[in-house]
Structure formats: C-alpha cells, structure tokens
LUMVEXTI-284436 format. One record per atom (N, C-alpha, C, CB): residue number from 1; x, y, z; residue in three letters. Coordinates in Angstrom, 2 decimals. Atoms other than C-alpha are relative to their C-alpha. Glycine has a CB too. Layout:
! residues N
{pos:NUM; px:X; py:Y; pz:Z; code:ALA} $
...
//
This chain:
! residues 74
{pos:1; px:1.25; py:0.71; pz:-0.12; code:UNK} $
{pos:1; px:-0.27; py:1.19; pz:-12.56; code:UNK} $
{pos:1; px:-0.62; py:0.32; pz:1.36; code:UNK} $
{pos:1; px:0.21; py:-1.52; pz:-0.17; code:UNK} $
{pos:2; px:1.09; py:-0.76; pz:-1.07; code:UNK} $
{pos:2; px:-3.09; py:2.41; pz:-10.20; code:UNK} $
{pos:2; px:0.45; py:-1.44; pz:0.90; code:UNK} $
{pos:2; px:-2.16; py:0.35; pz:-0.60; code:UNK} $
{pos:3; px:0.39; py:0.85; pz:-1.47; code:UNK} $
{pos:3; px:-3.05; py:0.00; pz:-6.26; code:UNK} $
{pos:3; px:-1.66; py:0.21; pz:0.51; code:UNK} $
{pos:3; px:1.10; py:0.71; pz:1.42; code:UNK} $
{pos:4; px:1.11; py:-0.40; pz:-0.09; code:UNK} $
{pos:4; px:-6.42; py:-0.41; pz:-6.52; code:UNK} $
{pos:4; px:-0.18; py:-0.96; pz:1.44; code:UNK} $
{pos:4; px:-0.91; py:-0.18; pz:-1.40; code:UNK} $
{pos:5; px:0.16; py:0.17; pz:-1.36; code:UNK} $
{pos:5; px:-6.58; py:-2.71; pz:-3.46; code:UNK} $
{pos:5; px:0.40; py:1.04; pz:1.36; code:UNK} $
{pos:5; px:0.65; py:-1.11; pz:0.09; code:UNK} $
{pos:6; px:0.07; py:-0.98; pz:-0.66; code:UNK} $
{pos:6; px:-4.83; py:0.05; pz:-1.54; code:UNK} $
{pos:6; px:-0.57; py:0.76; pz:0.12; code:UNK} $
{pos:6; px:0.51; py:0.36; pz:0.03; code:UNK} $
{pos:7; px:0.63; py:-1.43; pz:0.23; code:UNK} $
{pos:7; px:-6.34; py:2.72; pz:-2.42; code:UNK} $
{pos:7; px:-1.82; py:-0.59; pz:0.72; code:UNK} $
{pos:7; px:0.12; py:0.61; pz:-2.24; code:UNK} $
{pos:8; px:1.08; py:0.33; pz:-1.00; code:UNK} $
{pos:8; px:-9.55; py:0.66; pz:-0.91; code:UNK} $
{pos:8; px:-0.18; py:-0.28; pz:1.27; code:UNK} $
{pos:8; px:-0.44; py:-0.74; pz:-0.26; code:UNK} $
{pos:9; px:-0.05; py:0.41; pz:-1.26; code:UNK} $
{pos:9; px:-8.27; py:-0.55; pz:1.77; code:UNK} $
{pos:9; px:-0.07; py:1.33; pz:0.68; code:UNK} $
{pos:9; px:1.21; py:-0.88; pz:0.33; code:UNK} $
{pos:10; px:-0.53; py:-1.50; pz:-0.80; code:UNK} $
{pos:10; px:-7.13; py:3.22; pz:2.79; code:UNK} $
{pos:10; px:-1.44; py:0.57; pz:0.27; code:UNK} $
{pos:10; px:1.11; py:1.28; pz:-1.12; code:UNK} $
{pos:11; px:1.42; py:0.05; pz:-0.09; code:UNK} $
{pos:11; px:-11.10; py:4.06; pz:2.38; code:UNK} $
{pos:11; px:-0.67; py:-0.44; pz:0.54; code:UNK} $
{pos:11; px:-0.46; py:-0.21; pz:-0.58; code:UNK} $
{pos:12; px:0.30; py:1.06; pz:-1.15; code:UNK} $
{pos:12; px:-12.06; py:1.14; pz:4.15; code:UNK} $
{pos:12; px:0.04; py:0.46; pz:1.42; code:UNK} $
{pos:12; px:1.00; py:-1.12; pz:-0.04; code:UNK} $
{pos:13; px:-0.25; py:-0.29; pz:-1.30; code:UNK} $
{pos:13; px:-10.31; py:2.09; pz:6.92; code:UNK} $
{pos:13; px:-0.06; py:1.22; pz:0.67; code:UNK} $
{pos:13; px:0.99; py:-0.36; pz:0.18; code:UNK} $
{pos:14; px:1.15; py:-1.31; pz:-0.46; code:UNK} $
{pos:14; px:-12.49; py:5.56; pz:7.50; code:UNK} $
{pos:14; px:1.34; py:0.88; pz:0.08; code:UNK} $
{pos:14; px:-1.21; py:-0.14; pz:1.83; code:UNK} $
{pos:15; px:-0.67; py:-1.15; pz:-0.13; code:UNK} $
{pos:15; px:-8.90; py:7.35; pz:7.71; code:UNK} $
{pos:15; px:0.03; py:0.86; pz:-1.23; code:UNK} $
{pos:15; px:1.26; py:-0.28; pz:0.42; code:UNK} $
{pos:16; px:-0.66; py:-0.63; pz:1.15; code:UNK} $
{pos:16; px:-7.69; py:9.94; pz:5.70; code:UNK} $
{pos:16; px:1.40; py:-0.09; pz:-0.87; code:UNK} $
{pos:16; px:0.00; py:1.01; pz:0.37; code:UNK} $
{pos:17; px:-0.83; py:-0.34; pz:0.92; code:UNK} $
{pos:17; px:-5.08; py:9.94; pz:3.30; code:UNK} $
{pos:17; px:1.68; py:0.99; pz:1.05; code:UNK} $
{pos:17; px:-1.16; py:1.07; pz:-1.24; code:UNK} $
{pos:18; px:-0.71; py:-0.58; pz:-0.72; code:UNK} $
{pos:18; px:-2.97; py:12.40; pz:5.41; code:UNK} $
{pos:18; px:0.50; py:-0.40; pz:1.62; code:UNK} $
{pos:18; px:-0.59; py:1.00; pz:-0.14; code:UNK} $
{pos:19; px:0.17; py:0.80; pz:-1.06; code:UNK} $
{pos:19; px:-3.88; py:11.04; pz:8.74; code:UNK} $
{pos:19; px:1.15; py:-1.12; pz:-0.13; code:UNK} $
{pos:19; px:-1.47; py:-0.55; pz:0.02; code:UNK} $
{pos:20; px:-1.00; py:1.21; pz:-0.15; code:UNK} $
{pos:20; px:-1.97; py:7.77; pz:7.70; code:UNK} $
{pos:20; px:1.17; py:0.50; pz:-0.28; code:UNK} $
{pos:20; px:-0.21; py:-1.21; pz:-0.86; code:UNK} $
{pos:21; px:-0.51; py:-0.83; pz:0.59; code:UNK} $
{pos:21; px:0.62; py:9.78; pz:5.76; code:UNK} $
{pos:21; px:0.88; py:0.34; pz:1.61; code:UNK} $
{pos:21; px:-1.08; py:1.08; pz:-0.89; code:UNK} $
{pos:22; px:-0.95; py:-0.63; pz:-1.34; code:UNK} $
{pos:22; px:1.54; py:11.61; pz:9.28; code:UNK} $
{pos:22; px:0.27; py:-1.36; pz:1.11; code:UNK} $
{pos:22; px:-1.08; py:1.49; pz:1.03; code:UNK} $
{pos:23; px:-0.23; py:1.08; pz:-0.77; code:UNK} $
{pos:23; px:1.19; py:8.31; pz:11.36; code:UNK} $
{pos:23; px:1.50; py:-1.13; pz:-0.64; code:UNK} $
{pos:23; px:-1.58; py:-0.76; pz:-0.02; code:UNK} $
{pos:24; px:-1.27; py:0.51; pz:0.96; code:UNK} $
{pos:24; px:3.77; py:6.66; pz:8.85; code:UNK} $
{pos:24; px:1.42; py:0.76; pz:-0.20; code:UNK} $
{pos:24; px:-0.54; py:-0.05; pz:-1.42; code:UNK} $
{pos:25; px:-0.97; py:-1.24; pz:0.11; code:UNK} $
{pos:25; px:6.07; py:9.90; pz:9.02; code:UNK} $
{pos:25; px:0.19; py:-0.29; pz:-1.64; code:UNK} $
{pos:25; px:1.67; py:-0.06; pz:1.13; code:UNK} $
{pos:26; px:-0.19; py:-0.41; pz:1.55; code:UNK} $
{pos:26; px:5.73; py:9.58; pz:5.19; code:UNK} $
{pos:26; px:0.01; py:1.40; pz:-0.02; code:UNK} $
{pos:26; px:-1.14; py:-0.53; pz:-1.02; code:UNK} $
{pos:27; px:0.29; py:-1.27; pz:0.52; code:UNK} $
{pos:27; px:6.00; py:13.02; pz:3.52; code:UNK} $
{pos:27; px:-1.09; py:0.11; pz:-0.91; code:UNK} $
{pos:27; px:1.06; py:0.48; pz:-0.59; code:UNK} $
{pos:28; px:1.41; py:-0.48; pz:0.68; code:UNK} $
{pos:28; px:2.80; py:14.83; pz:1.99; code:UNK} $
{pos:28; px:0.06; py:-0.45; pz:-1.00; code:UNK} $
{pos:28; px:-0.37; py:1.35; pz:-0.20; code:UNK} $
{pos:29; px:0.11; py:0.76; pz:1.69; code:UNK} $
{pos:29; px:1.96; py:13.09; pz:-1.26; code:UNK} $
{pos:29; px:0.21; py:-1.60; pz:-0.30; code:UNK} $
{pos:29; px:1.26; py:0.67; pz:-1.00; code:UNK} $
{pos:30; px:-0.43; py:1.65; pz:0.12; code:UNK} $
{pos:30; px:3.66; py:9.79; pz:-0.58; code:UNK} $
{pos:30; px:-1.01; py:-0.85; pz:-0.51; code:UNK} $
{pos:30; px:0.37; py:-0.69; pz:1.40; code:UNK} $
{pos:31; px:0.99; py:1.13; pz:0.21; code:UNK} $
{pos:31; px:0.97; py:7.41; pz:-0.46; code:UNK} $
{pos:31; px:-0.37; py:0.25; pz:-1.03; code:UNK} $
{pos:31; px:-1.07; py:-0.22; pz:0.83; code:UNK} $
{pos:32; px:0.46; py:0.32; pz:0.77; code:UNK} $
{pos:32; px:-0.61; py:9.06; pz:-3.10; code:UNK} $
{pos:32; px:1.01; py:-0.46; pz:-1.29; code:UNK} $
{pos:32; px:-0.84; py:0.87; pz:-0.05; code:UNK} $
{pos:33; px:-1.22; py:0.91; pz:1.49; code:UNK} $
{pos:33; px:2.61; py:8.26; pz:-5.63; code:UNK} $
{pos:33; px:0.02; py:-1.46; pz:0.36; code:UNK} $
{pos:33; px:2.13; py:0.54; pz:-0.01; code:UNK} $
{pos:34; px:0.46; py:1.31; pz:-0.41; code:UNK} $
{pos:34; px:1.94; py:4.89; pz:-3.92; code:UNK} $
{pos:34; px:-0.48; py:-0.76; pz:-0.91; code:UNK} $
{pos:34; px:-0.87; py:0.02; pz:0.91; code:UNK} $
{pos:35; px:1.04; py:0.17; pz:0.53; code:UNK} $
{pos:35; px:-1.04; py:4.32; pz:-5.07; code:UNK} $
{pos:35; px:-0.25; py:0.20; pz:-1.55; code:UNK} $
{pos:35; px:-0.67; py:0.67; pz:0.68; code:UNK} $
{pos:36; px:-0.60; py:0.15; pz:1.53; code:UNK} $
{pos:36; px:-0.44; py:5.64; pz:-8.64; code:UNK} $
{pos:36; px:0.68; py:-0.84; pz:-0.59; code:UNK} $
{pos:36; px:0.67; py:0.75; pz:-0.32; code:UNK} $
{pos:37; px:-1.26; py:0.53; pz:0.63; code:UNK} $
{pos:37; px:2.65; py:3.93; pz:-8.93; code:UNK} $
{pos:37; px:0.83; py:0.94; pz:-0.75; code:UNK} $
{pos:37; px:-0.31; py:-1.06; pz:-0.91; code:UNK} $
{pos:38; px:-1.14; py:-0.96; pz:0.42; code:UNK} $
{pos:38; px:4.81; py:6.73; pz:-9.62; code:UNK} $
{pos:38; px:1.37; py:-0.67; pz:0.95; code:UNK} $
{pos:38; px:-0.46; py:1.88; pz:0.47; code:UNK} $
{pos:39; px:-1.10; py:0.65; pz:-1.17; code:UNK} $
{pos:39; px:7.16; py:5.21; pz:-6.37; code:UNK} $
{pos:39; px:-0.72; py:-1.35; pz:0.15; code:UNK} $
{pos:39; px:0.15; py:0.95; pz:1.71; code:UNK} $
{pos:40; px:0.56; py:1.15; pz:-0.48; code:UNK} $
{pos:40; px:7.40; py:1.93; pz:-5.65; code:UNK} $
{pos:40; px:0.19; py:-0.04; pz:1.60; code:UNK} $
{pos:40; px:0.64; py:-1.22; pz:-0.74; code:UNK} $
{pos:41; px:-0.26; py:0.08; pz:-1.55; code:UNK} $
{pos:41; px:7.15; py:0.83; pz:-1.86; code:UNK} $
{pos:41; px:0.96; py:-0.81; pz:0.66; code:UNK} $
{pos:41; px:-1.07; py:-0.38; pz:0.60; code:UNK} $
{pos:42; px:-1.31; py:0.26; pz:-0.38; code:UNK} $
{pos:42; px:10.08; py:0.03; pz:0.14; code:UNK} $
{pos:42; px:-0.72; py:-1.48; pz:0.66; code:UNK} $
{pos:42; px:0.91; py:1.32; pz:1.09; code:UNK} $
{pos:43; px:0.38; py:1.33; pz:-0.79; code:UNK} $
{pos:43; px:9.42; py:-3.59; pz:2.27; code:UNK} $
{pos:43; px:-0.34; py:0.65; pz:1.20; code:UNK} $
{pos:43; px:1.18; py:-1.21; pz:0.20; code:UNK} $
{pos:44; px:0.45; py:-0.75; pz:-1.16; code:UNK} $
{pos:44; px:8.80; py:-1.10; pz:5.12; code:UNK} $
{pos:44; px:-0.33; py:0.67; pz:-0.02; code:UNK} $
{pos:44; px:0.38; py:0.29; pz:0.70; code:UNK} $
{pos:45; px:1.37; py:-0.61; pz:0.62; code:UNK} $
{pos:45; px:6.23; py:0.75; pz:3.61; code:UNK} $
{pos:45; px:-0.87; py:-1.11; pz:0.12; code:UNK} $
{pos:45; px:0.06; py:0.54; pz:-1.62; code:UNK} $
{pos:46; px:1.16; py:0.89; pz:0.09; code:UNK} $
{pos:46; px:4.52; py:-1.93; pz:2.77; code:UNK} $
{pos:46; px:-0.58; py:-0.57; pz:1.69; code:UNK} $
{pos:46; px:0.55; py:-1.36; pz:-1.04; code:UNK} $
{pos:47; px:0.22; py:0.38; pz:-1.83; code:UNK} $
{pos:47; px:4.98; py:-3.27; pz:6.52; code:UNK} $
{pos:47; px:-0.84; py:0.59; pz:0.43; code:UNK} $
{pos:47; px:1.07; py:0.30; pz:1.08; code:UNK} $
{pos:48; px:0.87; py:-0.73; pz:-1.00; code:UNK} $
{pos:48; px:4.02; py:-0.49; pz:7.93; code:UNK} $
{pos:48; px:-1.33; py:0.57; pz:-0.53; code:UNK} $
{pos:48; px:0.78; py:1.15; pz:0.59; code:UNK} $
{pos:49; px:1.27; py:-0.33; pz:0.82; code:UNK} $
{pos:49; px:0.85; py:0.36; pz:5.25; code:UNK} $
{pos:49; px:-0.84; py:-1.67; pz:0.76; code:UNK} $
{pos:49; px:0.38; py:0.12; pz:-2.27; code:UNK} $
{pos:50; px:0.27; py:1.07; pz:-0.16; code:UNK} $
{pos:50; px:0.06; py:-3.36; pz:6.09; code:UNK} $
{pos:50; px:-0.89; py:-0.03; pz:1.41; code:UNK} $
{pos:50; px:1.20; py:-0.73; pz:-0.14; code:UNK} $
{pos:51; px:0.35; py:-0.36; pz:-1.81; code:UNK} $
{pos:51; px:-0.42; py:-2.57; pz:10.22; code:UNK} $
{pos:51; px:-0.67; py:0.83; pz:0.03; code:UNK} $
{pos:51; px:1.02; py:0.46; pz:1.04; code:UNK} $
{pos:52; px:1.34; py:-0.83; pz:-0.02; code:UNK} $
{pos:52; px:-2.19; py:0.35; pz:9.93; code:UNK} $
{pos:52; px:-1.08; py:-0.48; pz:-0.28; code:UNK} $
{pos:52; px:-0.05; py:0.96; pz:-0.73; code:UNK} $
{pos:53; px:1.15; py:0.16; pz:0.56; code:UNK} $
{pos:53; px:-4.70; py:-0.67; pz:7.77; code:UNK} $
{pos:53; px:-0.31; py:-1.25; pz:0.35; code:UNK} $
{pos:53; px:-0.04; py:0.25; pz:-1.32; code:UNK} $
{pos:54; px:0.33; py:1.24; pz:-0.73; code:UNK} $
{pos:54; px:-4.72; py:-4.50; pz:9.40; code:UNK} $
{pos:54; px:-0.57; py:-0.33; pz:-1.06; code:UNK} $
{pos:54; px:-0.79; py:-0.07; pz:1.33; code:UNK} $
{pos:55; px:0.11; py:1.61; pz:1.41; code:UNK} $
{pos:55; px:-4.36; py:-6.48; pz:5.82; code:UNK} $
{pos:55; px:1.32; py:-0.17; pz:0.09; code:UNK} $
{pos:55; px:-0.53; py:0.26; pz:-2.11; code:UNK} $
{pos:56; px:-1.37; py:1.19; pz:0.16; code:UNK} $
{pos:56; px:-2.05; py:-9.11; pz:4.98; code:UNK} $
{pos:56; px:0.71; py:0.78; pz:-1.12; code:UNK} $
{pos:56; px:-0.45; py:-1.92; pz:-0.59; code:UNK} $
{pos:57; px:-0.32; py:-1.21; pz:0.55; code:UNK} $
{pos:57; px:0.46; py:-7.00; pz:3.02; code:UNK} $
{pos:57; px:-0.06; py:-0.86; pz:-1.27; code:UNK} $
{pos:57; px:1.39; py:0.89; pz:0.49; code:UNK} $
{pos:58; px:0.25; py:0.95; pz:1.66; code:UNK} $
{pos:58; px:-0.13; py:-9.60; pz:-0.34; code:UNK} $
{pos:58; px:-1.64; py:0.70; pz:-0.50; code:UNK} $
{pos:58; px:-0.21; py:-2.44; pz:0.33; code:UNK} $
{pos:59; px:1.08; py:-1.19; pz:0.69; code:UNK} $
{pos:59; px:-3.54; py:-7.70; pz:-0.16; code:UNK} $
{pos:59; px:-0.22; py:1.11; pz:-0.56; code:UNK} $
{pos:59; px:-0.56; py:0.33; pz:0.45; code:UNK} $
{pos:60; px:-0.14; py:-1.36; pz:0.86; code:UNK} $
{pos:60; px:-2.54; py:-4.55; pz:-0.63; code:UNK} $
{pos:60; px:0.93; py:0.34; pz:-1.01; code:UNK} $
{pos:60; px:0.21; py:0.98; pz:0.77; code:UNK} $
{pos:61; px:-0.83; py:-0.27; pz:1.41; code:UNK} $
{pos:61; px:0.35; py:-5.20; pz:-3.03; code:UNK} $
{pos:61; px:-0.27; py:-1.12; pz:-0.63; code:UNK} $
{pos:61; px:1.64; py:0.24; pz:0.03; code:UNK} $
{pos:62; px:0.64; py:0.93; pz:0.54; code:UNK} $
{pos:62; px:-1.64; py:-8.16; pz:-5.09; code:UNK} $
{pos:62; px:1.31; py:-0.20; pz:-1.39; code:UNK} $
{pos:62; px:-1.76; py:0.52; pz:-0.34; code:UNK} $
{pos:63; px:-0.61; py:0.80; pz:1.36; code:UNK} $
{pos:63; px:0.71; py:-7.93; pz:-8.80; code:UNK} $
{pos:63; px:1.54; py:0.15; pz:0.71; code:UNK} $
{pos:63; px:-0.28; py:0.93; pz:-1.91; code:UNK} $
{pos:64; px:-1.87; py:0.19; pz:-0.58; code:UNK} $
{pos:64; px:4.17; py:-7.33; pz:-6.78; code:UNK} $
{pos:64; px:-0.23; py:-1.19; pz:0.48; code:UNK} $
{pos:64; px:0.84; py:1.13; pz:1.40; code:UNK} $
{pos:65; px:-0.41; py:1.23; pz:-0.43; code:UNK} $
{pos:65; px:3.45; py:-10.51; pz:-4.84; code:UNK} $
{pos:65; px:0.17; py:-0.90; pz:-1.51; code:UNK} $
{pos:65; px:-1.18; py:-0.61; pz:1.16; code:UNK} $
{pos:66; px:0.03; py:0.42; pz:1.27; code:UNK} $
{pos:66; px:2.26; py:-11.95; pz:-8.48; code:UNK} $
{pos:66; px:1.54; py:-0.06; pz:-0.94; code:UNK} $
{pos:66; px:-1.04; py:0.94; pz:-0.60; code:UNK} $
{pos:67; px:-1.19; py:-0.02; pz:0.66; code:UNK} $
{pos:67; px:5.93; py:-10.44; pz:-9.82; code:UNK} $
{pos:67; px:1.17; py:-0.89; pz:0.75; code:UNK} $
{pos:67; px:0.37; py:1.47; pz:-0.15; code:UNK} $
{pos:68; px:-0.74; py:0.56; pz:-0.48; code:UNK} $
{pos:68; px:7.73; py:-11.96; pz:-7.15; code:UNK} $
{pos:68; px:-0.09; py:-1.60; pz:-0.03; code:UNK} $
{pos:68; px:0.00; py:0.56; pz:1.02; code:UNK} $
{pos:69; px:0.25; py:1.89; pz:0.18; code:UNK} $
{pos:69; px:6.31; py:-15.72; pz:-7.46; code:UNK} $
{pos:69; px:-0.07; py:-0.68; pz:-1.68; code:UNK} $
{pos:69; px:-1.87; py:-0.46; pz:0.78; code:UNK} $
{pos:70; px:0.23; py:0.88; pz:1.80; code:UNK} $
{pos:70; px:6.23; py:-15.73; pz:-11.37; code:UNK} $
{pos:70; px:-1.18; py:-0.28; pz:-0.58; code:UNK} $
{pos:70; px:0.51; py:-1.50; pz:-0.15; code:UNK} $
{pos:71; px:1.06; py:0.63; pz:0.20; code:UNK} $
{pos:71; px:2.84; py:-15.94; pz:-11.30; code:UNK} $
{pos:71; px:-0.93; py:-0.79; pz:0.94; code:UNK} $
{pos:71; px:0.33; py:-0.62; pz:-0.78; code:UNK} $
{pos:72; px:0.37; py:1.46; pz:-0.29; code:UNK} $
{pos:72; px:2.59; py:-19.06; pz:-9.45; code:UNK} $
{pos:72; px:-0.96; py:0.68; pz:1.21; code:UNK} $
{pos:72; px:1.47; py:-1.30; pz:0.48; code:UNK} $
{pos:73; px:0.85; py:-0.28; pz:-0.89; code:UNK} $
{pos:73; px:-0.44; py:-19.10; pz:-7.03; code:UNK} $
{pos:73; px:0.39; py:-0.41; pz:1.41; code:UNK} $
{pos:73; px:-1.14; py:-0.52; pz:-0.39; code:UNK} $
{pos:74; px:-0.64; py:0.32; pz:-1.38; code:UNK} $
{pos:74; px:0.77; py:-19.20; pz:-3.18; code:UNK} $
{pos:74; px:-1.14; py:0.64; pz:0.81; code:UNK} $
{pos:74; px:1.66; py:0.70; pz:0.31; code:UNK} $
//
C-alpha cells in the first residue's frame, strides 16, 4: 500500500528523494520501497524519516499507528 502522507511530506520538504536517502545512510531505492510498501520501516526509520522531515512520526505512518491501536482513535 502506497505512504501517501510520506511521500508528501518528502515533497513538502523541497528535498529530494536521494538527498534524504544519503542523509539517512539508507541505500539507493530505500525510501522509495518505503513509500510503496514493498519494505516496511524499522522504528528507526521511521525516527529518523520523522526528524528530517519535522512531522510527528503518526503522520507519516497514519494506518501502522491505526494497526497498532486497533483502530482506536489516540
């Protein structure tokens, strides 16, 4: 399933794709299997996707928080 909040936020935040990518020491492609959802993101991915881009990391992973609470609205 597409991270469509990521994938805006990353836009948002005038960088590139690669740019964050090398700042993250991710390897080439990462983010975008991210963002697809081919890989899921480790808790320190998300962290560190979270800091870069300066959102609350429930913004940029919206149905994982959703999977982790059951639903319930927090």
């Amino acid at each position: 399933m597409t991270n469509t909040p990521l994938k805006v936020a990353i836009i948002q935040s005038g960088q590139r794709s690669y740019e964050i990518e090398r700042s993250l020491d991710f390897w080439p492609g990462k983010l975008s299997k991210l963002i697809s959802g081919i890989i899921t993101p480790s808790v320190k991915d998300r962290l560190a996707l979270a800091e870069i881009l300066k959102r609350p990391v429930a913004n940029l992973f919206p149905e994982e928080l959703s999977e982790l609470t059951d639903g319930d609205n927090i």
